[in-house]
C-alpha positions as a printed NumPy array, in Angstrom:
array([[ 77.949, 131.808, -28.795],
       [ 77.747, 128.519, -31.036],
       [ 75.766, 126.73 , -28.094],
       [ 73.683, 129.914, -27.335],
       [ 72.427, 129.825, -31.086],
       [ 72.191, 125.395, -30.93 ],
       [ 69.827, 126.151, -27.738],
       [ 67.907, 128.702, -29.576],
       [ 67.892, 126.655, -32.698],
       [ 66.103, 124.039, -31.033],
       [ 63.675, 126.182, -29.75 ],
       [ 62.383, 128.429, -32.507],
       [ 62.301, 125.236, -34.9  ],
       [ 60.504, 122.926, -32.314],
       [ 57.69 , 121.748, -34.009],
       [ 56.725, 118.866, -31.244],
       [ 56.038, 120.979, -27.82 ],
       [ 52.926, 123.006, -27.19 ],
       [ 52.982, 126.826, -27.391],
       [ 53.605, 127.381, -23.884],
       [ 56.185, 124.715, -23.22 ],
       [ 58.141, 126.694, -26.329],
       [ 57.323, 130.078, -24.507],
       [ 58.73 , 128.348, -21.401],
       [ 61.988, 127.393, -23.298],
       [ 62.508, 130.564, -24.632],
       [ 61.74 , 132.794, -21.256],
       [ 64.686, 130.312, -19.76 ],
       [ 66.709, 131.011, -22.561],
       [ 66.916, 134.672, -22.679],
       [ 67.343, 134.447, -18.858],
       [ 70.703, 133.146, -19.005],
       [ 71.873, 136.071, -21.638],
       [ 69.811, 138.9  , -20.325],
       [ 73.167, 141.298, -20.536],
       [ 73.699, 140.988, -24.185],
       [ 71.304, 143.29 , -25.418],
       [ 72.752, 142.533, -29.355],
       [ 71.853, 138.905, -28.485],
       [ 69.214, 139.527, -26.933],
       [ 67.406, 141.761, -29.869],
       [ 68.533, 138.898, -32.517],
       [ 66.535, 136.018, -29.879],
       [ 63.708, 138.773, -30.301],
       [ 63.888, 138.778, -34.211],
       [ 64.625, 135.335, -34.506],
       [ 61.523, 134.333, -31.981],
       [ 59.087, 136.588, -34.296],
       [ 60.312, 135.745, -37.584],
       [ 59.381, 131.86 , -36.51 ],
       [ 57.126, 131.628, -33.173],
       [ 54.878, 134.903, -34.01 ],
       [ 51.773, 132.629, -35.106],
       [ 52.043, 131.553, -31.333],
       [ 49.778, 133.956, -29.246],
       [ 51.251, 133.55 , -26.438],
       [ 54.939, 134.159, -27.85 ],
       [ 53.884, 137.184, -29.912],
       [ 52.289, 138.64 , -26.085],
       [ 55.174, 138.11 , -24.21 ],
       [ 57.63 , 139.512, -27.115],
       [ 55.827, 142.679, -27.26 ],
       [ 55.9  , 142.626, -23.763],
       [ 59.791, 142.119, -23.672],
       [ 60.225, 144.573, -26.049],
       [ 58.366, 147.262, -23.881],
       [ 60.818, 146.237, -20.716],
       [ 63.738, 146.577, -22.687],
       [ 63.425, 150.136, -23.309],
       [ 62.301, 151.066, -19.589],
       [ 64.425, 148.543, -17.61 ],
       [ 68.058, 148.204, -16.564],
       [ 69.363, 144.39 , -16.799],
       [ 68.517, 144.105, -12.923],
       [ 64.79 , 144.928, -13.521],
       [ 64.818, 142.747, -16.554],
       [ 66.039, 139.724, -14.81 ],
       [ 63.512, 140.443, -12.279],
       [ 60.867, 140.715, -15.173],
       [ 61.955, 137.305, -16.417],
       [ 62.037, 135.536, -13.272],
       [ 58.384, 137.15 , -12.389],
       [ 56.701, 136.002, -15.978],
       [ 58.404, 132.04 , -15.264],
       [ 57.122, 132.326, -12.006],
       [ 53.321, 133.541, -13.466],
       [ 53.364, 130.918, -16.241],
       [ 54.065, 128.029, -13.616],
       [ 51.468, 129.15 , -11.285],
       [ 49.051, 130.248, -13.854],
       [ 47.973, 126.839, -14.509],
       [ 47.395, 125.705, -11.013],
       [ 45.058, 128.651, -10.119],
       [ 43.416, 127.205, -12.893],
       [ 42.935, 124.138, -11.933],
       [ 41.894, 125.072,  -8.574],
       [ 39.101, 127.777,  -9.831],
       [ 37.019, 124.98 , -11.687],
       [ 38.468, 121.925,  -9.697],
       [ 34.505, 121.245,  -8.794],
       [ 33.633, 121.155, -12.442],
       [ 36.243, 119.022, -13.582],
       [ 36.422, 116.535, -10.866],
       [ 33.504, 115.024, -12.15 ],
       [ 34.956, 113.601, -15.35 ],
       [ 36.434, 110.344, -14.602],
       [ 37.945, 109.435, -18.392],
       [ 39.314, 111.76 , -20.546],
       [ 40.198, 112.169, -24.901],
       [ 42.407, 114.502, -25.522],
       [ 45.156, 114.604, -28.566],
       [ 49.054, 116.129, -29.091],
       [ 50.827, 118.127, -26.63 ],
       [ 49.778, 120.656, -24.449],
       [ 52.256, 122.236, -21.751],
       [ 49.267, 123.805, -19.964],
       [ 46.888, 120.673, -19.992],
       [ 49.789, 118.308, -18.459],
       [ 50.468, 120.981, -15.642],
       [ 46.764, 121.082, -14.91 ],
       [ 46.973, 116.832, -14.881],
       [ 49.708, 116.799, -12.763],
       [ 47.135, 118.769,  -9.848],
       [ 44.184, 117.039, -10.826],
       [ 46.536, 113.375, -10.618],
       [ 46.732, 114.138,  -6.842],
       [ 42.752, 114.479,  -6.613],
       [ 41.993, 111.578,  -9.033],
       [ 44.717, 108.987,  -9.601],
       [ 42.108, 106.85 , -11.055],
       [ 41.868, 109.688, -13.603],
       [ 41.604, 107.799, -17.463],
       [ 42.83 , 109.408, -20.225],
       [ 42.528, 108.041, -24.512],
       [ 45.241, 110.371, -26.34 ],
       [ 45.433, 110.868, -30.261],
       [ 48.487, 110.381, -31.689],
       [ 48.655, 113.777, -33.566],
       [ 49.703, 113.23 , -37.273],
       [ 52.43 , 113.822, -38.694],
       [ 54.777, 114.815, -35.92 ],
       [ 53.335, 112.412, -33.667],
       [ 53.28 , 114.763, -30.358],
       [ 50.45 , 112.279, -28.896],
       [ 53.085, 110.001, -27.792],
       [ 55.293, 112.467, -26.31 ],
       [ 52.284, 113.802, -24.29 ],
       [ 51.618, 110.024, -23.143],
       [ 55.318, 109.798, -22.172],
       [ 55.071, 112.922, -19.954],
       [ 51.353, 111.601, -18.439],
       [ 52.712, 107.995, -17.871],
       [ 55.608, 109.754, -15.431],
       [ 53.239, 111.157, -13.235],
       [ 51.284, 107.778, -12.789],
       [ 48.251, 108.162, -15.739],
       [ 46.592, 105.088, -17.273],
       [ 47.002, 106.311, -21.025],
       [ 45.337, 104.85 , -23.813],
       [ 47.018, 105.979, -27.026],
       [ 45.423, 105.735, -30.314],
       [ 45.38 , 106.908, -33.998],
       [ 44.01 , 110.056, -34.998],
       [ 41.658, 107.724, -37.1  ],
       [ 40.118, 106.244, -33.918],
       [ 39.053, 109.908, -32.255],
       [ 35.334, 108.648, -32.144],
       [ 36.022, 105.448, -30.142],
       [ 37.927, 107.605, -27.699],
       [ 35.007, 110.137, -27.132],
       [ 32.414, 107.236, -26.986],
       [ 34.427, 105.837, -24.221],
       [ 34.94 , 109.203, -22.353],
       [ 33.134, 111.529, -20.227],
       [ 34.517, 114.25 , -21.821],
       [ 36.783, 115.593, -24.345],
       [ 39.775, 118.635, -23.507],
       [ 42.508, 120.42 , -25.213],
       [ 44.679, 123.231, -24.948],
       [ 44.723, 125.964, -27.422],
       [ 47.111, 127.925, -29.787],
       [ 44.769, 131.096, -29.847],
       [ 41.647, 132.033, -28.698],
       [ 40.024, 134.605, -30.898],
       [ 38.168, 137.576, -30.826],
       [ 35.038, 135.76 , -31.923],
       [ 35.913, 133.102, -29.183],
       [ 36.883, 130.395, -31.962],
       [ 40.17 , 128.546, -30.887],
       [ 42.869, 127.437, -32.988],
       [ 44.874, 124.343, -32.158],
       [ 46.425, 121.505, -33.685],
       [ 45.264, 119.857, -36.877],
       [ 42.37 , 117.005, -35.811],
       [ 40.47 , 119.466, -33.26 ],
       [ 37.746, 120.028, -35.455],
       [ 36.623, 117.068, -36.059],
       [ 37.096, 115.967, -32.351],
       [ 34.929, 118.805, -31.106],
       [ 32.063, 117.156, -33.566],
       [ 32.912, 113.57 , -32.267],
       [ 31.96 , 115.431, -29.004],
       [ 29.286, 117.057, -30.302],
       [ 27.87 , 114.2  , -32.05 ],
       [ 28.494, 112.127, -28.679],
       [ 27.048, 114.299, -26.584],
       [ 29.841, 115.035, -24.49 ],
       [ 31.502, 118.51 , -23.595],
       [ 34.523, 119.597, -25.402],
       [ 36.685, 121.848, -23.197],
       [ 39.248, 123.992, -24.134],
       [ 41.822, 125.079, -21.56 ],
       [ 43.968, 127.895, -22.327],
       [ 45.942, 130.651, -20.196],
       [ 45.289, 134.517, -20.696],
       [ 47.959, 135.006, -23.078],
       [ 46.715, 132.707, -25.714],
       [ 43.772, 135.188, -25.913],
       [ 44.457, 137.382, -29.155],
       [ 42.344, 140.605, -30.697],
       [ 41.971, 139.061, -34.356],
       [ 39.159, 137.128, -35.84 ],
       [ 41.286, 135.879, -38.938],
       [ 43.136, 132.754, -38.47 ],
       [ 46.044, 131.719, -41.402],
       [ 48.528, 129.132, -41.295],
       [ 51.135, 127.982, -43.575],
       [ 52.131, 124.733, -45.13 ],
       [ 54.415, 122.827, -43.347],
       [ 56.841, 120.324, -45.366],
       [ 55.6  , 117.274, -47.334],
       [ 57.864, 114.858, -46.457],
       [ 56.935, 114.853, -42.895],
       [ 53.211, 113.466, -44.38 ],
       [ 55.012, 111.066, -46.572],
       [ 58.719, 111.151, -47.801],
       [ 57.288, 109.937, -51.19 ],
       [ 57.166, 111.858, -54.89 ],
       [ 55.576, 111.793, -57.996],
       [ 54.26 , 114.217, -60.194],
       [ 50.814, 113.176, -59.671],
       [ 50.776, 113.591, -56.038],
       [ 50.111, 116.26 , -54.2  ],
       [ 50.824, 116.24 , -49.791],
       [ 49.456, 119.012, -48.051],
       [ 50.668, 119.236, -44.419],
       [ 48.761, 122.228, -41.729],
       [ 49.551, 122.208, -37.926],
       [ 46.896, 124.032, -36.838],
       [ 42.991, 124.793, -38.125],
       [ 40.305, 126.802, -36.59 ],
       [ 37.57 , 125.248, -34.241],
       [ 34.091, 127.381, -34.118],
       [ 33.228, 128.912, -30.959],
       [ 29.61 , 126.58 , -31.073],
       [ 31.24 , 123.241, -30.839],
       [ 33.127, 124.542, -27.63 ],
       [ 31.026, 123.763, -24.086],
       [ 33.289, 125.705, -21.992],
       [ 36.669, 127.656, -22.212],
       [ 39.042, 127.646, -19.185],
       [ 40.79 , 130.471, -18.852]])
C-alpha cells in the first residue's frame, strides 16, 4: 500500500508534466489496482480533489466513475486498456489529418511541456528531421527543459531560451504551437502561464499560433479560475514588503488563435 500511495503521490502533485502525460500516469496507475474498489474510489477522490482543473482528468474521472457502477473488474480492465490505447493513438490520427498543413512549417516556438505536442513531433520527426524547434523555458518550474530533453531523444535541433526571449523565437520561426489545458466553450484556451503573450508575439509577427489539443481537453464552461501556486518556487526570498505571485495557467482569447487542432 505505502508504494501504491508514493506512485500516486507523485502523480497528483506533479506540477512539471502536461495534462495528458499526468492523465497517462494515472490511467496506468489505476490499471495495476483495478480490484480494490476502496483504493480505487480514494485514487478517484484524491485525483479530483488535486487534478480536477485538468479537463482532460475531470472527463475521464467522470467517465470512470460511470464504468464503475455498470462494469465488473473484467470490463473495467478492458475499459482501461481501451482509453490508454485511444490516448496513444489519438495523437497520431492527429497528426496525420492535418499532416499537409503542418508540413509546411520548417521552424517551430513553442514553450513548457506538452505530452500531446511531443507525440505529434515524434510522427512529424519521421517526415521532417530537419524540423527546428526554439522552446521557452517555462518559469518557475522550468518544464521547457524537460520538453527539450524529451525532443533531443528523438533527434530535434532544440533551441532553448528564456521566457524573456519569446519574441526572438517567433521572429525566427514560421510558426508558433502549443498544447492546451482546456479549450472553452467560447473557444478560448487555457495553458501555461506565458501563452498570452506568445500568441501576440505571433500576432504581432505575423505568424500563426496553433493550438493542438485532443477531444477531452474540450470543456462546456466559459469561466476560467486558477489558484496561486507557492511563492517560493518564484523566489525563496521574504520580506514584508514583497509580495510573489505565482499562476500556472492564464486564459488565451479565441482571436489570437489561427487554428485549433483537435
Amino acid at each position: 500500500m505505502k508504494k501504491q500511495l508514493r506512485e500516486l503521490n507523485k502523480i497528483i502533485s506533479d506540477n512539471r508534466s502536461g495534462s495528458a502525460q499526468i492523465l497517462l500516469n494515472l490511467k496506468k496507475h489505476i490499471l495495476k489496482n483495478p480490484d480494490d474498489e476502496d483504493y480505487l474510489r480514494f485514487v478517484i477522490t484524491e485525483a479530483e480533489n488535486h487534478l480536477n482543473h485538468f479537463a482532460s482528468v475531470k472527463n475521464f474521472l467522470m467517465e470512470l466513475k460511470s464504468e464503475l457502477k455498470k462494469s465488473d473488474l473484467k470490463q473495467l480492465r478492458l475499459f482501461l486498456e481501451n482509453s490508454i490505447l485511444a490516448q496513444t493513438k489519438e495523437t497520431e490520427l492527429l497528426f496525420e489529418k492535418n499532416k499537409k498543413y503542418l508540413k509546411k512549417f520548417k521552424v517551430l516556438t513553442t514553450l513548457s511541456y506538452s505530452k500531446t505536442l511531443l507525440e505529434i513531433l515524434k510522427v512529424w520527426y519521421k517526415e521532417n528531421p530537419s524540423l527546428e524547434i526554439f522552446i521557452l523555458e517555462s518559469r518557475p518550474m522550468f518544464e521547457g527543459r524537460i520538453f527539450a530533453k524529451e525532443l533531443i531523444k528523438i533527434g530535434f535541433n532544440c533551441n532553448l531560451v528564456v521566457d524573456a526571449m519569446m519574441n526572438y523565437a517567433v521572429q525566427n520561426s514560421d510558426a508558433v504551437i502549443i498544447g492546451a489545458d482546456q479549450i472553452l466553450k467560447n473557444d478560448n484556451v487555457v495553458n501555461k502561464v506565458g501563452s498570452f503573450p506568445l500568441a501576440l508575439c505571433a500576432n504581432e509577427n505575423r505568424k500563426p499560433f496553433i493550438v493542438i489539443a485532443t477531444k477531452d481537453k474540450f470543456i462546456n464552461s466559459t469561466r476560467f479560475t486558477d489558484s496561486k501556486r507557492p511563492e517560493y518556487e518564484v523566489w525563496n526570498y521574504k520580506h514584508a514588503k514583497l509580495q510573489i505571485t505565482n499562476f500556472y495557467f492564464e486564459e488565451i482569447p479565441a482571436k489570437y488563435i489561427s487554428k485549433t487542432i483537435s
